[in-house]
C-alpha positions in Angstrom: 0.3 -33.8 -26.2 -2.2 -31.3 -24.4 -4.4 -34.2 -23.3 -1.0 -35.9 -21.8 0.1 -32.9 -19.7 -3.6 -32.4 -18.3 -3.6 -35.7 -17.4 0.0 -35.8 -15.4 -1.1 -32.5 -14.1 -3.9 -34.2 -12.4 -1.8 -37.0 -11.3 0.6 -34.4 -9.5 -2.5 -33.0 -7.6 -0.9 -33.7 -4.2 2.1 -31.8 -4.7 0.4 -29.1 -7.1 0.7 -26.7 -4.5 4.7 -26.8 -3.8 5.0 -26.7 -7.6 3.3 -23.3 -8.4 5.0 -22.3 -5.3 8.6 -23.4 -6.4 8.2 -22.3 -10.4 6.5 -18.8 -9.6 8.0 -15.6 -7.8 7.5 -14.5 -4.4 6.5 -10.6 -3.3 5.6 -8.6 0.2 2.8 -6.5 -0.6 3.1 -3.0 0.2 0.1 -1.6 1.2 -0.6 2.5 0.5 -3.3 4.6 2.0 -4.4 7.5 0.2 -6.2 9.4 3.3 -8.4 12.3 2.4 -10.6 14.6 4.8 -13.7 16.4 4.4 -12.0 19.7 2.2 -10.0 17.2 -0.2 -6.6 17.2 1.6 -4.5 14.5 1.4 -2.7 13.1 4.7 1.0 13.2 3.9 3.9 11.8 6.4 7.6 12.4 6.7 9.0 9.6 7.4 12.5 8.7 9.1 13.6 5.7 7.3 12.8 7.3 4.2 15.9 8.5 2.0 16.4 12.4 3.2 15.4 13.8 -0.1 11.9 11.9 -0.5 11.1 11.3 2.9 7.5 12.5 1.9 4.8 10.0 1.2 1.6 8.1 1.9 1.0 6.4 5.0 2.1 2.8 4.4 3.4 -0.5 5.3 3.7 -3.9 4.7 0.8 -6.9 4.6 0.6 -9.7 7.3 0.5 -13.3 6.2 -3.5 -13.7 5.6 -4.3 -9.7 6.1 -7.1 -8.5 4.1 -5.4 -5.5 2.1 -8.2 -2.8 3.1 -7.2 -4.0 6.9 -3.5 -3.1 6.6 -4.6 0.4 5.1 -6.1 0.5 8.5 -4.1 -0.8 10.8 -1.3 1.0 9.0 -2.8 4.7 9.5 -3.9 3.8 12.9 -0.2 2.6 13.9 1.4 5.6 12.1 -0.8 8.4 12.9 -3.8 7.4 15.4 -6.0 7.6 13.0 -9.0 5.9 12.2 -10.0 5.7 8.5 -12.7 4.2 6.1 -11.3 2.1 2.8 -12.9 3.3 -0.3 -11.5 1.9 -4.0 -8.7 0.3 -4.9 -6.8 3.1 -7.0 -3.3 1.2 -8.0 -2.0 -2.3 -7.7 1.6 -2.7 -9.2 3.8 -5.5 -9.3 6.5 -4.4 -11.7 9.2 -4.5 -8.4 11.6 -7.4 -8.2 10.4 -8.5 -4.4 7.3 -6.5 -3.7 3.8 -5.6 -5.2 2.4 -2.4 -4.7 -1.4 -1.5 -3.7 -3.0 1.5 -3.0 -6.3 2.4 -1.7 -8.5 5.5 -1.7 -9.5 6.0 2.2 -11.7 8.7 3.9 -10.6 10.2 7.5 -13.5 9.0 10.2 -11.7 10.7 13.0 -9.0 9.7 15.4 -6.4 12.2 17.2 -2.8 12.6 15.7 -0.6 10.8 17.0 2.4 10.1 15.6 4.3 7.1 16.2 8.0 8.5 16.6 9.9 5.7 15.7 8.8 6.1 11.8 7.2 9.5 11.4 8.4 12.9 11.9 5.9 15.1 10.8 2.5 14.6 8.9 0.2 17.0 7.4 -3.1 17.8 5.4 -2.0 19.5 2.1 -3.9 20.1 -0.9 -2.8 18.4 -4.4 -1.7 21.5 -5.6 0.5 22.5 -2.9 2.5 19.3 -1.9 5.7 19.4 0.0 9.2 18.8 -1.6 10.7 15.6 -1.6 7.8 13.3 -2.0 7.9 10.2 -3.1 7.2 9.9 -7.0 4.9 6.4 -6.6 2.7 9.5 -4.3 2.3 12.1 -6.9 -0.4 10.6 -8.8 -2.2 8.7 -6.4 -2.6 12.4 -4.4 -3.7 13.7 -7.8 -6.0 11.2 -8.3 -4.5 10.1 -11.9 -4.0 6.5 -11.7 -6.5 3.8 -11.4 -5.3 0.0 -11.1 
């Protein structure tokens, strides 16, 4: 029976593609940078379209079609903040969410002035990871504690 289905399999080879595609699930990956400076801090954002009791988080965003993950970390703090970062590990990759997968990476600040982009963030700030603002997202707390690892 095995040797049959590897063999139809291989007969299907043109339209392999569209049958993975059609039998298996489809996600957006959201991309997390967990920004840290010099003295340890961790770069936290308040964002608007957040809900108004966690509007606390990571800087973060969505993956273009073909985007190298460490990129969007990049282009992600750059758009939200002006900042320009370096990508260090990956530190969480989750795809227990019905649409979207999760990554996070560890990034160190290379310089950059704030500036925030007004249409998403309010207010962002350096804070230690013992003295974090209310209202953060819960997905945050251990990445800015360092206690997950993907």
């Amino acid at each position: 029976m095995r040797r049959l289905i590897a063999r139809l399999w291989r007969l299907l080879r043109p339209v392999q593609n569209r049958i993975v595609w059609t039998l298996n699930a489809k996600f957006v990956v959201g991309v997390i940078g967990v920004v840290r400076d010099d003295e340890g801090r961790v770069l936290l954002l308040r964002h608007r379209m957040w809900p108004p009791n966690r509007p606390w988080g990571l800087p973060s965003g969505f993956a273009h079609k073909g985007e190298d993950l460490r990129d969007t970390v990049i282009r992600e703090v750059k758009e939200e903040t002006g900042l320009d970062v370096e990508v260090g590990r990956l530190v969480m990759l989750n795809s227990g969410f019905r649409t979207r997968m999760e990554v996070a990476y560890e990034a160190r600040l290379l310089g950059g002035e704030l500036r925030l982009d007004p249409f998403e963030i309010l207010e962002a700030r350096w804070c230690s990871p013992d003295d974090l603002p209310q209202g953060i997202q819960p997905v945050c707390l251990p990445l800015v504690r360092g206690e997950t690892s993907p």
